[in-house]
BAFI-3210 file (N, C-alpha, C; in Angstrom, 3 decimals, decimal comma, padded with zeros to 6 digits):
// residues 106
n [1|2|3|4|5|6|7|8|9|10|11|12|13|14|15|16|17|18|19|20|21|22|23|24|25|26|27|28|29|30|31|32|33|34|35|36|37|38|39|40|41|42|43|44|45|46|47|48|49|50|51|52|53|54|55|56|57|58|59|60|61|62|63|64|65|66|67|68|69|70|71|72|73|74|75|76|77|78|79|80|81|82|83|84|85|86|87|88|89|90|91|92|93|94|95|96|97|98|99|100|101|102|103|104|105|106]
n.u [045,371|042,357|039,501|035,629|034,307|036,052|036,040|033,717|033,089|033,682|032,009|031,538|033,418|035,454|038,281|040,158|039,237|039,777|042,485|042,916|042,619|044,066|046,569|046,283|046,447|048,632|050,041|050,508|049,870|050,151|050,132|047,325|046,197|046,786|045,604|042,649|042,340|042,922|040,990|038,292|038,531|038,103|035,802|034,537|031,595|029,512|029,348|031,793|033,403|032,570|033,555|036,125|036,271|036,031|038,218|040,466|039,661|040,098|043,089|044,065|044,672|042,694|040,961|040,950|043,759|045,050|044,799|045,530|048,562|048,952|048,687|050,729|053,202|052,499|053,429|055,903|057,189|056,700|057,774|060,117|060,798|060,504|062,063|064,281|064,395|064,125|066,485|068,816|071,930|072,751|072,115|071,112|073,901|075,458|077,363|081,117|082,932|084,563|088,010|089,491|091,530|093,991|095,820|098,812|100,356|103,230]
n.v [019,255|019,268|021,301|020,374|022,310|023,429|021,690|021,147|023,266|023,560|022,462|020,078|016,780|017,534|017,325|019,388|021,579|020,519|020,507|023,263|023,808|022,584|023,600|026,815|025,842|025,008|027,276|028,686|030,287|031,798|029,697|028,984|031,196|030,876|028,389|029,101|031,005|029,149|027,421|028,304|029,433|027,130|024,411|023,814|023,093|025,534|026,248|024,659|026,771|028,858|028,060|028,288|031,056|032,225|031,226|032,338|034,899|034,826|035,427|037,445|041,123|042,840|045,870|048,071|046,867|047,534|049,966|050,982|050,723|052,456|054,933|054,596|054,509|056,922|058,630|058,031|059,316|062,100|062,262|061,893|063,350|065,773|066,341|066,093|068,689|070,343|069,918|068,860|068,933|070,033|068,947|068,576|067,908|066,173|067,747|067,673|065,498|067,403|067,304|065,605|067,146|066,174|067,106|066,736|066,770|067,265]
n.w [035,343|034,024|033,522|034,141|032,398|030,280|028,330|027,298|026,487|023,440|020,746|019,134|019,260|016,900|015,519|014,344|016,452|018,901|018,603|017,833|021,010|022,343|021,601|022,538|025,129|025,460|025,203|022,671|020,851|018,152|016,594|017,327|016,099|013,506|012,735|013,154|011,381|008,919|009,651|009,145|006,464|005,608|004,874|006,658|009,461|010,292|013,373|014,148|012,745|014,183|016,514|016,327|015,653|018,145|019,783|018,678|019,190|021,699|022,033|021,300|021,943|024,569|024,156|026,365|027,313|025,114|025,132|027,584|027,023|024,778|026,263|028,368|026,972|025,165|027,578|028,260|026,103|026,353|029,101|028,844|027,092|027,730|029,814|028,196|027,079|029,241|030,340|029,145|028,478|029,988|032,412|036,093|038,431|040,886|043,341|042,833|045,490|047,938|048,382|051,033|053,694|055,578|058,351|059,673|062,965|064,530]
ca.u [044,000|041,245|037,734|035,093|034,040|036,546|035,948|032,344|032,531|033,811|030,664|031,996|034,686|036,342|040,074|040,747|038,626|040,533|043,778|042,938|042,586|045,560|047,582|046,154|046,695|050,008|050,715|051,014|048,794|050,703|049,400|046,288|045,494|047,155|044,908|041,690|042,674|042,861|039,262|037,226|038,967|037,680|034,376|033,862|030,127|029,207|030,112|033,143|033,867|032,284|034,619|037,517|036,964|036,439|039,524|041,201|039,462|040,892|044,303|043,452|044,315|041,798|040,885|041,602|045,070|045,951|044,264|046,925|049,822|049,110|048,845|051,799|053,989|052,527|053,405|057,437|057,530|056,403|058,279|061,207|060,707|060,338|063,528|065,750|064,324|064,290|067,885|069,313|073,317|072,811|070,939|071,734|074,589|075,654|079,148|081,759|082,990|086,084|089,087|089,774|092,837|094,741|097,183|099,606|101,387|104,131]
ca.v [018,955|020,358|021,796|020,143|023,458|023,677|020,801|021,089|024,735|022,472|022,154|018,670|016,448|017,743|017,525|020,780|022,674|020,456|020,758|024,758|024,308|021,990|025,053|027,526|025,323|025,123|028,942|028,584|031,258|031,819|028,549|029,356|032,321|030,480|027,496|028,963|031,361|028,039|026,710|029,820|029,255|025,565|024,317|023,337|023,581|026,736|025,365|024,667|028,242|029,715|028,167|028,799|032,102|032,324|030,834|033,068|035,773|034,420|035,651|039,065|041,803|043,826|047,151|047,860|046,647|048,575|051,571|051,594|050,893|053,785|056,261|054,337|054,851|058,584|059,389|057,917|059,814|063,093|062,668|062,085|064,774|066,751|066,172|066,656|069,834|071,236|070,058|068,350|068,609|070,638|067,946|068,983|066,581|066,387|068,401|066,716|065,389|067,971|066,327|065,180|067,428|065,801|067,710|065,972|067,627|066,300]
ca.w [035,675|033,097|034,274|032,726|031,649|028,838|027,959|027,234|025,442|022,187|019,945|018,383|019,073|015,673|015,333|014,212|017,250|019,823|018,274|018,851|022,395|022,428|021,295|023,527|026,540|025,292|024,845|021,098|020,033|016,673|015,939|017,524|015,049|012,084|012,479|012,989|010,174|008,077|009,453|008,563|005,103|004,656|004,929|008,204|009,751|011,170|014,760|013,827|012,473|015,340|017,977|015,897|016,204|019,268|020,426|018,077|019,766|023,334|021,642|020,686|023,461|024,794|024,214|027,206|027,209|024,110|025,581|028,661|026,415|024,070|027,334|028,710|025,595|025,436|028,814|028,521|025,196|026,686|029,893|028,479|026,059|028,903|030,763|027,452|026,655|029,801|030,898|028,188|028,408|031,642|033,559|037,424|038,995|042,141|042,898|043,560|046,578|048,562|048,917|052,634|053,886|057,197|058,690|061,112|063,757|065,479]
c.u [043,102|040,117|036,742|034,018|034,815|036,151|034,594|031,896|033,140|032,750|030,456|032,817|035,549|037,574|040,607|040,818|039,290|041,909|043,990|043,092|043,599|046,790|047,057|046,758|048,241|050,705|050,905|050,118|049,140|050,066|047,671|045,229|045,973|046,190|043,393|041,351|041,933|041,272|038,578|037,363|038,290|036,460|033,773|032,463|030,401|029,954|031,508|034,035|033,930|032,953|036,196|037,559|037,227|037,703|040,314|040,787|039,801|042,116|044,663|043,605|043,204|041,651|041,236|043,542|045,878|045,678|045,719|048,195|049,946|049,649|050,455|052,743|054,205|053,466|055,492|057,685|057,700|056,919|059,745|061,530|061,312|061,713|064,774|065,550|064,792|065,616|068,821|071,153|073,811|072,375|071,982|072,530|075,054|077,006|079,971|082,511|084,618|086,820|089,549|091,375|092,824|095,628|097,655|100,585|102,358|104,593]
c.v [019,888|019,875|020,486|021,047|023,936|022,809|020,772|022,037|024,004|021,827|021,048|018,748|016,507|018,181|018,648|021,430|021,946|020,861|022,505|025,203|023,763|023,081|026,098|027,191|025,623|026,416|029,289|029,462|031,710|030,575|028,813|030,204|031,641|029,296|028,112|030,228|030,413|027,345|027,540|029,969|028,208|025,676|023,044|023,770|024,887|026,755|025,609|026,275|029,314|029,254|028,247|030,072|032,462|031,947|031,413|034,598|036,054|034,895|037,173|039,906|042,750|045,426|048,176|047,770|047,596|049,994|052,083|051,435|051,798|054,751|055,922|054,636|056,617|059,658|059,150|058,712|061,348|063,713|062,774|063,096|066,425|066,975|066,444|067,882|070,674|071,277|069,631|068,156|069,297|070,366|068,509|067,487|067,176|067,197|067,330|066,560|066,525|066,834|066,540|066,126|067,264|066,445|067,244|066,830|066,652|067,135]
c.w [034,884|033,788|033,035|031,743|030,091|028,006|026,742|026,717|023,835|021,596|019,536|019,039|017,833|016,237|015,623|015,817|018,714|019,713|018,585|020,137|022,986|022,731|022,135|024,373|026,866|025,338|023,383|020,343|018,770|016,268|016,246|016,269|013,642|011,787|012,322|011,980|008,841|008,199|008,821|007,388|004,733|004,872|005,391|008,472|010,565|012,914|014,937|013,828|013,652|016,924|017,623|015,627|017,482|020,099|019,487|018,804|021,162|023,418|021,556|022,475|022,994|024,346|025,344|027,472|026,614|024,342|026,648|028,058|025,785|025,447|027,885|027,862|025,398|026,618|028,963|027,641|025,718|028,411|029,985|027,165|026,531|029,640|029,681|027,124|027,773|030,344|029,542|028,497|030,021|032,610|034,877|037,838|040,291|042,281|043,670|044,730|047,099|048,982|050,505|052,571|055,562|057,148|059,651|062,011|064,694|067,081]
res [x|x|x|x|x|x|x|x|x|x|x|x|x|x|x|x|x|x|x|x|x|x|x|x|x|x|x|x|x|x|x|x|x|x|x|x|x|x|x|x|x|x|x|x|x|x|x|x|x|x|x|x|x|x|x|x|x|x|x|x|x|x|x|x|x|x|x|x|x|x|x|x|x|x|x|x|x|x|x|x|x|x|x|x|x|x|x|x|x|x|x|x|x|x|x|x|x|x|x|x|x|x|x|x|x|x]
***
């Protein structure tokens, strides 16, 4: 079921600029960025250009995003940095278990 909000952000019914949202819908964002790559190359109207980036820009992570993956990345690098330096071959283990001694009397 489509809104008719998507519908209706499409400047023209041109080929191309549905076929973009085709591929979005779809998950196909490699095609996504390879097609509207290819419009911005030809010489399509303005329009055109300008909703093929945008839906190339729908693809694109955030700043944001890449902000918490750096720190995230930082923070495994530097905690596991942390844990081989400070233990490294001498990491603490548990001891092992005493062996059970039964003695039977008769």
């Amino acid at each position: 079921m489509e809104s008719s909000e998507s519908k209706s952000e499409s400047p023209s019914p041109d080929g191309d600029v549905r076929a973009l949202e085709e591929a979005f819908e779809a998950g196909n964002y490699r095609e996504v960025r390879a097609a509207a790559a290819r419009i911005a190359a030809s010489d399509a109207s303005d329009d055109v250009k300008a909703a093929a980036r945008e839906w190339k820009a729908r693809t694109e992570p955030s700043r944001a995003q890449l902000g918490l993956l750096v720190i995230t990345a930082v923070l495994v690098v530097a905690l596991s940095g942390y844990e081989l330096f400070e233990h490294g071959r001498n990491a603490p283990r548990p001891a092992p278990p005493k062996p059970t001694i039964e003695r039977v009397t008769k």
